[in-house]
N, C-alpha and C positions, 0 to 999 in steps of 0.2 A: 465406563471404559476410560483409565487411564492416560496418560500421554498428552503429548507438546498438541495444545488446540488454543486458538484465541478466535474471541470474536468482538468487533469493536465495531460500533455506531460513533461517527463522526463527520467530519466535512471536510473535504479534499481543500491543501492548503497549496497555491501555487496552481502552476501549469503542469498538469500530468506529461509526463515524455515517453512515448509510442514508439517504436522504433521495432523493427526485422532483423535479425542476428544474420551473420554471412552464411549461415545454414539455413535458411528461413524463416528461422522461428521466431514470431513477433512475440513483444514483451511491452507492458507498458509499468514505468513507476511510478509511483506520489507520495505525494507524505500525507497521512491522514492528523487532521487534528481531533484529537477524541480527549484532551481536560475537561473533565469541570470547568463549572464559575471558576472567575476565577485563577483559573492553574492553567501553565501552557504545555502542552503533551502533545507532541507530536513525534510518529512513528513512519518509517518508511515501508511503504508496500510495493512489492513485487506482483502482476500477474501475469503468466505466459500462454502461452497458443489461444486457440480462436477466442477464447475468452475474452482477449484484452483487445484485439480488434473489435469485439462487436459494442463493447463497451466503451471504447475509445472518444469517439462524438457524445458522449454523455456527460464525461464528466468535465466539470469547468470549478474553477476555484471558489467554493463558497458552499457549491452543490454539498448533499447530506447523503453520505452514504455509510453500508453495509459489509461489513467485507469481514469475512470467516476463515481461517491458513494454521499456520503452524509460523512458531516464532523461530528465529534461526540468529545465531550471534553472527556477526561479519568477522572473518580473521583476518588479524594483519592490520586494521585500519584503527585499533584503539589508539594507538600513538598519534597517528593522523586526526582522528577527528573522535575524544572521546564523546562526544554525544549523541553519537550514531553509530552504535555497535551493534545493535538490532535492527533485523528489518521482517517485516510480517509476507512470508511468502502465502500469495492466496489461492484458494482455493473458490470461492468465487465473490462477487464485488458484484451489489446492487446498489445503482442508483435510487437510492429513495426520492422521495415529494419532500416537499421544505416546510 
């Protein structure tokens, strides 16, 4: 099958930010580090509805995770900040063991 899919093994870099939208739909972000030795790679991930709350108290910065989406450009923000023009919307985020 075709079509926009990633899936990345890496380690959540930072403090994930959880937050409720004024609709209430919770969303949580991170940036996952997934380089090589080596190489610094780090990508931003989106998850939203019950997902991200239930997964929320899991992840902490170092933690080694899972996380499978569809990659999506950001528009408007290449001028602002080009090293973050992609962010990996997901589809779901497993905490792995370290």
């Amino acid at each position: 099958m075709a079509g926009n899919r990633i899936e990345l093994d890496g380690r959540v870099a930072g403090i994930p930010e959880y937050r409720v939208s004024p609709a209430g739909t919770p969303y949580l972000r991170m940036l996952v580090e997934c380089g090589g030795r080596g190489e610094e790679f780090k990508l931003p991930v989106l998850l939203v509805g019950d997902a991200a709350t239930a997964i929320k108290a899991l992840l902490e910065p170092g933690r080694p995770v899972k996380v499978a989406g569809r990659l999506r450009m950001l528009k408007g923000l290449m001028q602002a900040n080009p090293e973050a023009i992609f962010e990996v919307v997901a589809e779901r985020v497993e905490a792995a063991d370290s």
